[in-house]
C-alpha positions in Angstrom: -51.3 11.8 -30.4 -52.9 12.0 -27.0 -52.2 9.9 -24.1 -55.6 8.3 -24.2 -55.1 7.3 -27.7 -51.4 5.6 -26.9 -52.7 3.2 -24.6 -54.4 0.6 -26.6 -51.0 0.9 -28.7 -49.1 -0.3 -25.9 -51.0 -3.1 -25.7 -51.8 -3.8 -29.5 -47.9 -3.2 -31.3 -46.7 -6.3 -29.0 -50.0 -8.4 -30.4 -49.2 -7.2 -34.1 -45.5 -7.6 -33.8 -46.2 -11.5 -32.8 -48.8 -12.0 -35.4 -46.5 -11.1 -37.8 -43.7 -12.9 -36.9 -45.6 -16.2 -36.5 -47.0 -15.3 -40.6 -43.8 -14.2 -41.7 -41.3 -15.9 -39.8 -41.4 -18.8 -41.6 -40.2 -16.9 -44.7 -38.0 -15.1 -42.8 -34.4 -15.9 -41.5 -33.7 -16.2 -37.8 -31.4 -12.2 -37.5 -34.5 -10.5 -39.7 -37.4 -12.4 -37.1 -34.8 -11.1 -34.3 -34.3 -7.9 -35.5 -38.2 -7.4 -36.2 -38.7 -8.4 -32.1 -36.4 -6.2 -30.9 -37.8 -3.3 -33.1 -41.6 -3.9 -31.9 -40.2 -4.1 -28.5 -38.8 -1.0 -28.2 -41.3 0.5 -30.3 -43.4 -0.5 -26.8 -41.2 1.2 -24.8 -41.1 3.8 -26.6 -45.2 4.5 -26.6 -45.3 3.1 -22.6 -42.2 6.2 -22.0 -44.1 8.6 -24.3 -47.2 8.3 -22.1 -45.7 8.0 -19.0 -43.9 11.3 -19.8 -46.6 12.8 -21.7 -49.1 12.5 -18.4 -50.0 16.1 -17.3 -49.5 15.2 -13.3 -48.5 12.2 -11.5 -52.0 12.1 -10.2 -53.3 12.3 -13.8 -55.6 9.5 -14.8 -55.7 8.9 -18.4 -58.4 6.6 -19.6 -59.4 5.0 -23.1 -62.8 3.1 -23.4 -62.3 0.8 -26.1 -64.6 1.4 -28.7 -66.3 3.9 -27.0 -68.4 2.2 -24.9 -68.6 4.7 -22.4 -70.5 4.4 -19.1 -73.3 5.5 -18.5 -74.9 6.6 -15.3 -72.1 4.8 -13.4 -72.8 2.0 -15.3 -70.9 0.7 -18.0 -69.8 -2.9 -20.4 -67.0 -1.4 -22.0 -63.8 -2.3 -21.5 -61.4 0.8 -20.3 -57.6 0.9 -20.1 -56.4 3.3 -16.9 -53.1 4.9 -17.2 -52.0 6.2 -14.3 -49.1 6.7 -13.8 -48.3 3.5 -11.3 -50.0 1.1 -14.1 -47.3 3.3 -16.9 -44.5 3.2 -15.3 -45.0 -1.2 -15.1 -45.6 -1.0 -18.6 -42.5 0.9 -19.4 -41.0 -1.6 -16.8 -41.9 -4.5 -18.8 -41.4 -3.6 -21.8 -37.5 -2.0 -21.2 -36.7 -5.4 -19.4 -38.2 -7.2 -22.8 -36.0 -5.2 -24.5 -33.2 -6.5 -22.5 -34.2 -10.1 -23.1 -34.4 -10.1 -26.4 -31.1 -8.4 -26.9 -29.7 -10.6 -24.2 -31.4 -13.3 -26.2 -29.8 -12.2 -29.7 -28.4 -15.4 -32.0 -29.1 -17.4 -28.2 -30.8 -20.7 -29.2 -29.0 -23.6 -30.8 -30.7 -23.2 -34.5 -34.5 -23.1 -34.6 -36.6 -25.5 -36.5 -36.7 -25.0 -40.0 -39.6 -22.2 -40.4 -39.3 -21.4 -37.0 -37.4 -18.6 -36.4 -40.0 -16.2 -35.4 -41.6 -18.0 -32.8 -38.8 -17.4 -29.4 -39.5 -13.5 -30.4 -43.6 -14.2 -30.8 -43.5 -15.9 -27.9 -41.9 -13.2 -26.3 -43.6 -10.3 -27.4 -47.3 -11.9 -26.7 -45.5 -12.0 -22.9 -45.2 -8.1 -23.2 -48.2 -7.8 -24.3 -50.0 -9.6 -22.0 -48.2 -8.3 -19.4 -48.6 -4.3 -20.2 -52.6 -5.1 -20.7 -52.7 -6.4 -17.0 -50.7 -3.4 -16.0 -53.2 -0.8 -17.7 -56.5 -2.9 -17.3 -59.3 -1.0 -15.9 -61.9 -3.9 -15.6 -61.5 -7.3 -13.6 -62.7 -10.3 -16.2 -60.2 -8.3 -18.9 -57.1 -7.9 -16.2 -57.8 -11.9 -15.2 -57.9 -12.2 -19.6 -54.3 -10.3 -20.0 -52.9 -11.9 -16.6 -53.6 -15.8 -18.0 -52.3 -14.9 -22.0 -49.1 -14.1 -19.7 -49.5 -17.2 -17.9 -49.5 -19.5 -21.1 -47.6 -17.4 -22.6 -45.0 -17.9 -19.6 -45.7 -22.0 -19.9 -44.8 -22.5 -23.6 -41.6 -20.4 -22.4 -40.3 -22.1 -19.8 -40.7 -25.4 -22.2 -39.6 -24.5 -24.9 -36.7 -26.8 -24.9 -39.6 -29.3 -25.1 -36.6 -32.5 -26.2 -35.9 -32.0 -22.7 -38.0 -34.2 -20.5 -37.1 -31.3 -17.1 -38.3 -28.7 -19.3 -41.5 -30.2 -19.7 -41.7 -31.6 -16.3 -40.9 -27.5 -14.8 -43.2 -26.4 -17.5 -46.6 -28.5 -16.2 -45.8 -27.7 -12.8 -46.1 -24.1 -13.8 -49.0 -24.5 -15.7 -51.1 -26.4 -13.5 -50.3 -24.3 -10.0 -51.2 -21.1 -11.9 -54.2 -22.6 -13.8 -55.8 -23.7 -10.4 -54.9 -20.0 -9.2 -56.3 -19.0 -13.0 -59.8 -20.8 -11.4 -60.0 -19.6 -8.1 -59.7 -15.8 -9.4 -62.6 -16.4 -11.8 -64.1 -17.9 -9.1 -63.9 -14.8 -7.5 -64.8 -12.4 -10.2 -67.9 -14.3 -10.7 -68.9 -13.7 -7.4 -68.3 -9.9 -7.3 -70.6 -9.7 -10.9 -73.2 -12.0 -8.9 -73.2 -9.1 -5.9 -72.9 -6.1 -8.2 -73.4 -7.1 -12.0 -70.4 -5.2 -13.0 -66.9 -6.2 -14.3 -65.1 -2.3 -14.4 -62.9 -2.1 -11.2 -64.2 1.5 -10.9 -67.8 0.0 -11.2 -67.3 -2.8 -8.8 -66.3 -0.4 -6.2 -68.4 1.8 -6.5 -71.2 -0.9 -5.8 -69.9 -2.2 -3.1 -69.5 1.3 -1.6 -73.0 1.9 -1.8 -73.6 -0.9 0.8 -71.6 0.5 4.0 -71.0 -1.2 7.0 -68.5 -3.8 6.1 -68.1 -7.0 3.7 -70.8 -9.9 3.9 -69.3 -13.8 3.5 -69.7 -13.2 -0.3 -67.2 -10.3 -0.5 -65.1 -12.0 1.7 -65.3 -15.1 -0.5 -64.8 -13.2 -3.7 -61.2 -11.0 -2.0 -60.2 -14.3 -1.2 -60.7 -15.7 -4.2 -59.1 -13.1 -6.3 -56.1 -12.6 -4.2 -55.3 -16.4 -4.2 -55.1 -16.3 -7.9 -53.0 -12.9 -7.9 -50.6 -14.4 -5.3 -49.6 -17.2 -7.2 -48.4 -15.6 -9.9 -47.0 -13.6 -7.0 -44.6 -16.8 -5.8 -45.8 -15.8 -2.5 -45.6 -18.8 0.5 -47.3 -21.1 0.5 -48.5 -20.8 -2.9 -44.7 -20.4 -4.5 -43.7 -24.0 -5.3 -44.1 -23.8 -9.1 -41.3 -20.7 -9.2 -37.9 -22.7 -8.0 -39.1 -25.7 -10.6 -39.9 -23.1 -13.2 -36.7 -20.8 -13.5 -34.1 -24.0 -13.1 -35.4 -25.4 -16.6 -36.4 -21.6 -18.4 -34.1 -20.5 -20.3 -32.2 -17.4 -19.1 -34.1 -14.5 -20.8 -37.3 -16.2 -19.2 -35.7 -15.8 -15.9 -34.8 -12.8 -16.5 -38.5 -11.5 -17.2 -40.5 -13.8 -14.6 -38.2 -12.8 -11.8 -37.8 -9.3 -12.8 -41.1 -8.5 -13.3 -44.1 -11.5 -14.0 -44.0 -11.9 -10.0 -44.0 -8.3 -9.3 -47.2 -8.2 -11.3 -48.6 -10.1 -9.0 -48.2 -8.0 -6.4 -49.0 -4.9 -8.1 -52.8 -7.0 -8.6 -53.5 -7.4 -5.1 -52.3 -3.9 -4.6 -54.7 -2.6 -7.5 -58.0 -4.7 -6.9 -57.7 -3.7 -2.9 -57.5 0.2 -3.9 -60.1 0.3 -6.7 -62.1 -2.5 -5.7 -62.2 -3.5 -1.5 -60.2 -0.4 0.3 -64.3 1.6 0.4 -66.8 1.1 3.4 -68.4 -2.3 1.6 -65.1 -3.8 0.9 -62.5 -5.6 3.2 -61.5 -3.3 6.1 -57.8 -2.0 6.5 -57.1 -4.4 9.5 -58.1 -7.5 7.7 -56.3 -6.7 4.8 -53.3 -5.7 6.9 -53.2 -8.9 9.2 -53.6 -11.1 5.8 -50.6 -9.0 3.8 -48.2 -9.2 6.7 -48.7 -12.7 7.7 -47.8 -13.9 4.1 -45.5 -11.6 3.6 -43.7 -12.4 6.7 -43.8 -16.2 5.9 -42.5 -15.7 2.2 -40.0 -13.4 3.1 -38.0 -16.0 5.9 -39.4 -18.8 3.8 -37.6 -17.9 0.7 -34.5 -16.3 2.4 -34.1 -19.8 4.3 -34.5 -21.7 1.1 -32.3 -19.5 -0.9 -29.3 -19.5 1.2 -29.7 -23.3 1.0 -29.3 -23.4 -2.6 -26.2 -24.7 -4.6 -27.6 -24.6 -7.8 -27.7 -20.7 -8.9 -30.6 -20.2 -10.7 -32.5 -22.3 -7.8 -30.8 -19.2 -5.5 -32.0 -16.9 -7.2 -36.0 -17.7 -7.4 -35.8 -18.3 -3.9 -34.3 -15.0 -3.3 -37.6 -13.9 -5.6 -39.9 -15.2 -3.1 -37.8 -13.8 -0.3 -38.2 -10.1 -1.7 -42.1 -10.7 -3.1 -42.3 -11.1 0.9 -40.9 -8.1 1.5 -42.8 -6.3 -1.1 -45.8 -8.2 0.4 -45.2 -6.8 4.5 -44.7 -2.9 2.6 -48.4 -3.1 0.9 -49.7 -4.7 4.1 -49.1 -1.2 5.7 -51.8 0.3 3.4 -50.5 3.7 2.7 -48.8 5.7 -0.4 -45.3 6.0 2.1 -45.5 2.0 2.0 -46.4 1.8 -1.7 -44.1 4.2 -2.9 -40.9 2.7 -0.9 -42.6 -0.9 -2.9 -42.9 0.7 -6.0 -38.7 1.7 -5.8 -37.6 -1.7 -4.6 -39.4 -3.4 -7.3 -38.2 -0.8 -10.0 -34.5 -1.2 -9.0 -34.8 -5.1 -8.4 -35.7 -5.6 -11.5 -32.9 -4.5 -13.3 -30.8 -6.4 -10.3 -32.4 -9.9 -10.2 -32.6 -9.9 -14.3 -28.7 -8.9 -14.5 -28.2 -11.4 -12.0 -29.9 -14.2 -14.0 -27.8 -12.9 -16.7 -24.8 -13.3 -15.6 -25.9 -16.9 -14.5 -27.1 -17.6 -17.9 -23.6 -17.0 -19.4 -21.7 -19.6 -16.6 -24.2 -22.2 -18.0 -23.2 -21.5 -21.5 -19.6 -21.1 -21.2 -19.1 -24.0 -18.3 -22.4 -26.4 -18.9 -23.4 -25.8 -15.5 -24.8 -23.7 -12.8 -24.1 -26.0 -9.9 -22.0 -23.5 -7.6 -19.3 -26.6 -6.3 -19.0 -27.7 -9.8 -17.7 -24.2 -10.6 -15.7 -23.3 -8.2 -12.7 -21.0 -9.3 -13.6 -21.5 -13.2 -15.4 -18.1 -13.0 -11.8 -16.4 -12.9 -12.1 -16.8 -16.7 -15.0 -14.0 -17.0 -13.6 -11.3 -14.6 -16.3 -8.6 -15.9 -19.3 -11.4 -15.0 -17.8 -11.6 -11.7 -17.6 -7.8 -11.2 -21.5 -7.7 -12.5 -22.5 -10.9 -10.2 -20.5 -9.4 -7.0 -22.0 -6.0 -7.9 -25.7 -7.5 -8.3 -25.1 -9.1 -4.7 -24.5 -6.0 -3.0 -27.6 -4.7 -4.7 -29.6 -7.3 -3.3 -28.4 -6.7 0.1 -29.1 -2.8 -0.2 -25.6 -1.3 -0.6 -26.5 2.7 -1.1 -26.7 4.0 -3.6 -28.6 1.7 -5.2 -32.3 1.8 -6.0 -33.0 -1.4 -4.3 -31.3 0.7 -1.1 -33.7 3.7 -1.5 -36.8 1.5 -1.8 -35.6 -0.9 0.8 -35.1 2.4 3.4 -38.2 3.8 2.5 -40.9 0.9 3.3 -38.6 -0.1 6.3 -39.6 3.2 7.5 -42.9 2.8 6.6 -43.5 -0.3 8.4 -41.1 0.5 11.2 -40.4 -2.0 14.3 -39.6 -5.5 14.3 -39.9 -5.1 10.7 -37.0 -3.2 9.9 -35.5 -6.2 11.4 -36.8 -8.3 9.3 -36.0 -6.2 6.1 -32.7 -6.1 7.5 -31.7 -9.6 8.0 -33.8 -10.9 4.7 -31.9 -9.1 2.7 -28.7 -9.6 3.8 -29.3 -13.4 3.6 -30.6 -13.3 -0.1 -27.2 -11.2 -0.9 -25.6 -13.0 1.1 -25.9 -16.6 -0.2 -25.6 -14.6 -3.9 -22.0 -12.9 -2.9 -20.9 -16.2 -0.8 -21.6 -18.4 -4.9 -20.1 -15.4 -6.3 -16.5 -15.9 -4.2 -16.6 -19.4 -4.4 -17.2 -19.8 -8.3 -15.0 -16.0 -9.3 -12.7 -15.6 -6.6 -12.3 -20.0 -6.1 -12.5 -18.9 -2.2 -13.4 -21.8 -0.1 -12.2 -25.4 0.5 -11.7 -26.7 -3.3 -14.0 -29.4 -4.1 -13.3 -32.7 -5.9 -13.5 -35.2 -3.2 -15.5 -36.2 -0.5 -17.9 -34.4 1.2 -17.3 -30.8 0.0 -18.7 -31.6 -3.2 -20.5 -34.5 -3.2 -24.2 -33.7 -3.7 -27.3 -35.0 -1.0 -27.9 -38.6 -1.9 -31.4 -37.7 -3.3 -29.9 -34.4 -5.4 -30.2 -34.7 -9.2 -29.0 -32.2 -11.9 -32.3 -30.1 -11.6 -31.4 -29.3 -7.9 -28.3 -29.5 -8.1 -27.0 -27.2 -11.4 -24.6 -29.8 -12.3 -24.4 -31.6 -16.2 -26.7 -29.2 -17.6 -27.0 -28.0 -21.8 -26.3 -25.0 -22.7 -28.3 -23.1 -23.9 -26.5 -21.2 -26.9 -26.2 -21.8 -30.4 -23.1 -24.2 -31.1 -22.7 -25.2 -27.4 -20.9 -24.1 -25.0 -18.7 -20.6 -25.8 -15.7 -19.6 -26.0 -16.3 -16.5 -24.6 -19.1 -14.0 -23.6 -20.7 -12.3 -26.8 -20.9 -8.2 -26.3 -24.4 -8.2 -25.9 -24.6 -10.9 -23.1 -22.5 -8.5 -21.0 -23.4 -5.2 -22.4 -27.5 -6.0 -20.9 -26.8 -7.0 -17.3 -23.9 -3.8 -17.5 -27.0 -1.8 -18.6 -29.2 -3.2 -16.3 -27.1 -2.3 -13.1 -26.5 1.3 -14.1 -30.6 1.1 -14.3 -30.9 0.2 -10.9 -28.3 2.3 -9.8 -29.9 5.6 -12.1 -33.2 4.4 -9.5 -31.5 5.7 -6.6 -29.8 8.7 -7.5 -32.5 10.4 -10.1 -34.1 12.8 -7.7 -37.1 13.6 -10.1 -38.0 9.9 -10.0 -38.3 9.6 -6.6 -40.5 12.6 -6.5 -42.8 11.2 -9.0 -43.2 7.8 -7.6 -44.4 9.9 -4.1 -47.4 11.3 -5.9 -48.1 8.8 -8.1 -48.5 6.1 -5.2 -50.8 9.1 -3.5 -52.9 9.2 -6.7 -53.2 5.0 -6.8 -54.2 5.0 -2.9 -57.2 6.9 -3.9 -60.0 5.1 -3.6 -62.5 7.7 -4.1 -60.4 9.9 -6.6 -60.2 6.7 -9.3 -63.6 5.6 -9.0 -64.3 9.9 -9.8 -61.9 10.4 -12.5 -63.1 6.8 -14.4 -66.6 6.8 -13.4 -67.3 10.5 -14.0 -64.2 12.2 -15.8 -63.4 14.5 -12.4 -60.0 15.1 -11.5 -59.2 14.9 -7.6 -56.2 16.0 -6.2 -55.2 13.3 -3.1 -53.8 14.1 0.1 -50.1 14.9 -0.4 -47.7 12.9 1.3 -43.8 12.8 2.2 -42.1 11.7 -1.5 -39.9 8.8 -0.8 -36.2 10.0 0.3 -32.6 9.2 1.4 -32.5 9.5 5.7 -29.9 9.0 7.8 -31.6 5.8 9.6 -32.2 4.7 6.6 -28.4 4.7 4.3 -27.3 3.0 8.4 -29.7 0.1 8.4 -28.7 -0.6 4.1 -24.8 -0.4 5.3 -25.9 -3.1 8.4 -27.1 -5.4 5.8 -24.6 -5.1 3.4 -21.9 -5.6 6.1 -24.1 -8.9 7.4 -24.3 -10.0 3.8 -20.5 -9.6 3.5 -20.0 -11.1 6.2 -22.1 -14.3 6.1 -20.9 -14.5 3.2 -17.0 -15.0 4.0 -18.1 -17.2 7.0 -20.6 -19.5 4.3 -17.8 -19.9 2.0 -15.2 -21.0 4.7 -17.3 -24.3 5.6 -17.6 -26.9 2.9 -20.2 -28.0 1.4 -21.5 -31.2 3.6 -22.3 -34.7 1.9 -25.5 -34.3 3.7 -27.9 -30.9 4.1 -28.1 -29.8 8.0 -30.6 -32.3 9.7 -33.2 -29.1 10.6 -33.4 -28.5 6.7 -34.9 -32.1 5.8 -38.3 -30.6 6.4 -38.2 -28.0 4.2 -36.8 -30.2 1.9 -39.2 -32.7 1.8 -42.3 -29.6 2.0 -40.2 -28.6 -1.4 -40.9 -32.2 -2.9 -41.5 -31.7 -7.0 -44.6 -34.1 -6.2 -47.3 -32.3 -8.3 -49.8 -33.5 -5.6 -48.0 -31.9 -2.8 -47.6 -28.4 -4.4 -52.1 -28.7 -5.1 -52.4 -29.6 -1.4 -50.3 -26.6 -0.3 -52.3 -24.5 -2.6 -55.9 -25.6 -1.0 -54.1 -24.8 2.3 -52.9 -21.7 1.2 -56.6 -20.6 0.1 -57.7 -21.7 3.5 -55.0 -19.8 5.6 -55.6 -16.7 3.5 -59.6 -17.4 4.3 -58.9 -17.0 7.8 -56.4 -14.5 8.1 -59.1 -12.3 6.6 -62.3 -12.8 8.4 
């Protein structure tokens, strides 16, 4: 089977696979519908890998018009699925870390409903689904359909414990921040088929290319538009609020897939619409895109890194270290060059598998301890020495110990950006690993002053369970465990050694070089889609180990340590520092609030722009 011909596959076996579990799961019993997820699943990966490897070139472009509705002239309705080798290796992302879930997920719930054990896995496998179509969608309207059955999806998922009224509250936060994003971006795409009367990315750019001499207030109107809806799912400030609310009431294989790769989609679409779409001489030119990327970038990155070292509870830590890292990912696009996209395209591969072990290991202290709330643990994590070799392990990751993937990528868009950036990189991610290796010692090693009375573990007077981690259900079947099953610790052992294999497989890093050439083509994709001709791009540099840059990953490993040691010497106060109350009360919960901010954010973006 040709390439072509495998990518509609990728897209249809997860769609099948949920069809039939919602008809025949409720026939089936719950380890059949589980074993029939898993199976689709990795049937998935196996078609994403099989195209991935079966491309001829990294700068190979293979393309399937659906139906064969074909373009013609340069003109085209049809919709087209683009496989480069960018948009194939997210798929294969997705669709490995599915896996994971699902495995990590195996026998996980307390007992479905009677006739409803198909429907975690369904749920689960329309995600993948809509989240490899996004990935491999070569037209706008049908990338803005795949990217909102992922957001639904992603709603009934984070409530699916729907008995439980913070499920449902998290839950319509999510949905109603990412359905206003889901209306600005049509918004948008409305626009750009009033201007050109085209929905093909290729097709839109191609227009717009034909009228040189920079954007009018339409195009401007319609990047804005789009981007705003592509950062939210993005979690980037200040459009981020609906993440921390999200992943404190999602179960733990949600987490695991909206942290480890739903809000790296979202980066990957600003990335993709600006190459195919704005990066020609009618779109938005590189100095406005650049001054909008870094300024967001640069408040999401110290945002989140602020937030999450202010965390107690641990899944709360670990979205905000999310948004802290979408920031970073943010400020290496905003440099607008393959080097930049490349290093991006690493650190998002490797944190992946870091963030989603992370979550992991988190899920299994809520299931064995009924809580996440890092005071209310202290010490009790002695009990699960290998969770605390995983959690310390992820933590060092996060902060960019060598040779880990999230190292490489880290070293290779600090380069790219250089100056006061590398800074930046440095200290952001030593303060996200950081605040994840200072929870780690306090609730594996019991380092710290122990808690029980007074003010090292009383919570903030306004605190509750959902901010603080403490009183919460578990999650697994029978309540809380005796003790970790196999497969909880065999996926986040897996997923380390993934993120370590980033870093250390030379061929990778070779491939992700000219791949990110090939996607910063703007004129070589709107060729090979538009007119079938394969352009070789400009070779650059494939991302690579340097001196400079193993020094600056060993500086913020040794801050992380460090801070740390330091964090976990002072106790926890009865009352949060006096200069956090503002970003407290910006971080209200008030659905109101988080609508404002996103109307401001729109604005902001607006400006930074024009």
């Amino acid at each position: 089977m040709s390439v072509d011909r495998t990518l509609p596959l990728i897209v249809a076996a997860p769609l099948f696979g949920a069809a039939l579990l919602v008809g025949a799961g409720r026939r089936l019993p719950r380890s059949a519908a589980e074993v029939l997820g898993c199976l689709f699943a990795a049937g998935t990966a196996a078609l994403a890998l099989y195209a991935s490897a079966g491309t001829p070139s990294s700068t190979a472009r293979p393309l399937e018009w659906l139906g064969g509705w074909r373009p013609h002239g340069g003109a085209g309705v049809g919709i087209v699925l683009v496989g480069d080798r960018i948009g194939l290796g997210l798929a294969t992302l997705v669709s490995l870390l599915v896996v994971a879930a699902l495995a990590y997920a195996w026998r996980y719930f307390d007992e479905p409903p009677r006739r409803h054990a198909g429907s975690f896995p369904a749920l689960v496998l329309l995600f993948q689904a809509g989240m490899c179509g996004f990935a491999l969608a070569g037209d706008l309207f049908n990338a803005f359909v795949f990217f909102e059955l992922m957001g639904v999806v992603a709603y009934a998922l984070t409530g699916y414990r729907v008995e439980e009224a913070r499920a449902v509250q998290g839950a319509l936060v999510f949905g109603i921040v990412n359905s206003l994003g889901a209306y600005t971006t049509l918004l948008g795409i409305g626009l750009l088929y009033a201007r050109t009367g085209e929905l093909g990315l290729a097709q839109i750019g191609s227009a717009l290319d034909a009228h040189p001499g920079g954007p009018d207030a339409l195009v401007v109107a319609a990047f804005v538009l789009v981007a705003a809806g592509l950062l939210v799912k993005a979690a980037a400030v200040p459009f981020h609020f609906w993440l921390a609310d999200a992943h404190a009431v999602a179960p733990t294989p949600v987490c695991m897939l909206m942290s480890g790769v739903m809000v790296e989609l979202g980066v990957y679409g600003i990335a993709r619409v600006y190459w195919t779409v704005f990066a020609g001489p009618g779109g938005i030119p590189a100095p406005d895109a650049h001054r909008a990327l870094l300024a967001l970038g640069v408040l999401t990155a110290v945002l989140g890194a602020v937030m999450c070292g202010l965390q107690r509870h641990l899944k709360r830590l670990l979205a905000y270290s999310t948004v802290a890292h979408t920031g970073l990912f943010l400020i290496g696009l905003a440099v607008l060059t393959p080097e930049g996209l490349g290093g991006v395209a690493l650190y998002v591969l490797a944190h992946a598998g870091v963030k989603a072990a992370l979550f992991a290991c988190v899920g299994i202290l809520l299931d064995r301890f009924g809580s996440v709330d890092e005071p209310e643990l202290d010490g009790k994590g002695r009990q699960l020495p290998w969770v605390g070799v995983l959690f310390g392990t992820g933590g060092l990751a996060l902060a960019g110990l060598p040779p880990f993937g999230t190292a490489l990528g880290k070293a290779v868009t600090e380069e790219a950006v250089g100056g006061w950036a590398t800074a930046l990189f440095v200290v952001v991610s030593a303060v996200t690993g950081g605040a994840v290796l200072r929870a780690g010692a306090r609730v594996f090693l019991g380092l710290g002053p122990v808690p029980g009375s007074g003010a090292a573990a009383s919570p903030p007077a306004d605190a509750d369970a959902e901010t603080t981690g403490k009183a919460e259900e578990p999650e697994t079947r029978g309540g809380r465990l005796s003790r970790a099953p196999v497969s909880m610790l065999a996926v986040p052992t897996a997923l380390l050694a993934g993120a370590l294999a980033v870093g250390l497989v030379p061929g990778l890093r070779t491939g992700i070089g000219r791949a990110a050439d090939a996607f910063t083509d703007h004129a070589g994709y709107l060729a090979a889609v538009l007119h079938g001709r394969a352009t070789e791009p400009a070779a650059t540099p494939p991302p690579h180990w340097t001196t400079a840059g193993v020094l600056w990953d060993l500086v913020a490993t040794a801050l992380a340590v460090g801070g740390a040691l330091l964090a976990v010497r002072r106790p926890l106060g009865a009352e949060p520092a006096r200069w956090t109350t503002p970003l407290r009360r910006l971080h209200s919960g008030h659905m109101g609030d988080y609508v404002a901010w996103f109307l401001a954010g729109v604005t902001l973006l607006g400006v930074l722009v024009v």
